[in-house]
C-alpha positions in Angstrom: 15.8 -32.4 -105.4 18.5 -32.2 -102.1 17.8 -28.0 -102.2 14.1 -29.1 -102.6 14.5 -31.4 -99.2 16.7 -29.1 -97.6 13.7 -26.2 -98.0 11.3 -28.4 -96.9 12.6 -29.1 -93.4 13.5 -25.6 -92.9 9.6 -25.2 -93.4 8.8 -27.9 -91.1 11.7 -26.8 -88.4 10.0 -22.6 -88.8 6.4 -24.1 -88.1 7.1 -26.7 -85.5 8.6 -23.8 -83.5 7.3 -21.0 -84.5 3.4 -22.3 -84.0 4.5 -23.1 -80.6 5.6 -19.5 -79.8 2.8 -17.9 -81.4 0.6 -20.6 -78.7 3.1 -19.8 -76.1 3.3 -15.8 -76.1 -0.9 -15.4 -76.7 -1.4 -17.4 -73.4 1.4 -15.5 -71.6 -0.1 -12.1 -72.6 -3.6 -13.8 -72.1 -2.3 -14.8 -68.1 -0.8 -11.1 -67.6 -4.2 -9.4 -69.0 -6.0 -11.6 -66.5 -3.9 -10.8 -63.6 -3.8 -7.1 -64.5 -7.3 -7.7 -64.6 -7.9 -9.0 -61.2 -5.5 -6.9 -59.5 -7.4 -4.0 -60.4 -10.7 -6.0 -59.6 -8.9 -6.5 -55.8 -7.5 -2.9 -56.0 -11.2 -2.0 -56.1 -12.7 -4.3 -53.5 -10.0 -3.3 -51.1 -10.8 0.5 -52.0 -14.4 -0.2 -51.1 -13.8 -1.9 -48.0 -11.6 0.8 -46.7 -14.2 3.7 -47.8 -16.5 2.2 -45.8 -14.6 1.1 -42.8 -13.6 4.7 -42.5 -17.2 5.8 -42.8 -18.3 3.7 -40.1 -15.5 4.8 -38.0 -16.3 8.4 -38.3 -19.9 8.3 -37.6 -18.9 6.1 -34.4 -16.4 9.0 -33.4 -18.8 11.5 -34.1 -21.5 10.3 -32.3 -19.9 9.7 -29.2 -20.1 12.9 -27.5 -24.0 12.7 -28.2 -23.1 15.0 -31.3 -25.2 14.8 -33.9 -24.2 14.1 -37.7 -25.9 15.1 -40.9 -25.4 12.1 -43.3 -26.4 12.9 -47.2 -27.3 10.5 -49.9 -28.3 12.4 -53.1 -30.5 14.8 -52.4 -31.7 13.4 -49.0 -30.1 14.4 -45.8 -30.8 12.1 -42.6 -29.0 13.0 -38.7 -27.7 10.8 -36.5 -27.2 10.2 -33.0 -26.4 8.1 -30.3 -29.7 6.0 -29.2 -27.9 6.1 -25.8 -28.6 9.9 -25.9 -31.8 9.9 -26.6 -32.5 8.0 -23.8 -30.4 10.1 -21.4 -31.6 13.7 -22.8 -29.6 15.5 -20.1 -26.2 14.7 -22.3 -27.9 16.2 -25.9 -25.9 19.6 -27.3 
């Protein structure tokens, strides 16, 4: 009956903290998946934001000496210029 007792809290002590693990690590591992998550999420955006600032950038350099620059979106290709040099035709290439 005691070794009967004596097995029977060993049971109890294994579940009441082992359950608590299990709960413990699956929300840890569910936190770090989530960050991983959003930091590649941010990694992206910032990506993004940077393509385009840089795009911008060059077409404003590039059109400032009244150049003009072929920009090409799948099969379509527009050029741009400078409105200012369209209306002063004298500074045109």
């Amino acid at each position: 009956m005691l070794t009967l007792l004596l097995l029977d809290n060993k049971v109890y002590v294994v579940l009441a903290v082992g359950i608590p693990l299990l709960f413990l690590n699956y929300f840890l591992l569910e936190g770090l998946s989530e960050k991983k998550y959003q930091d590649s999420v941010d990694n992206f955006i910032n990506g993004y934001d940077e393509g385009v600032r840089d795009s911008i950038s060059s077409l404003y350099n590039n059109t400032e000496n009244c150049n003009i620059v072929p920009i090409f979106i799948e099969n379509k290709t527009r050029n741009l210029i400078d409105f200012s040099c369209i209306e002063n035709e004298s500074n045109l290439p």
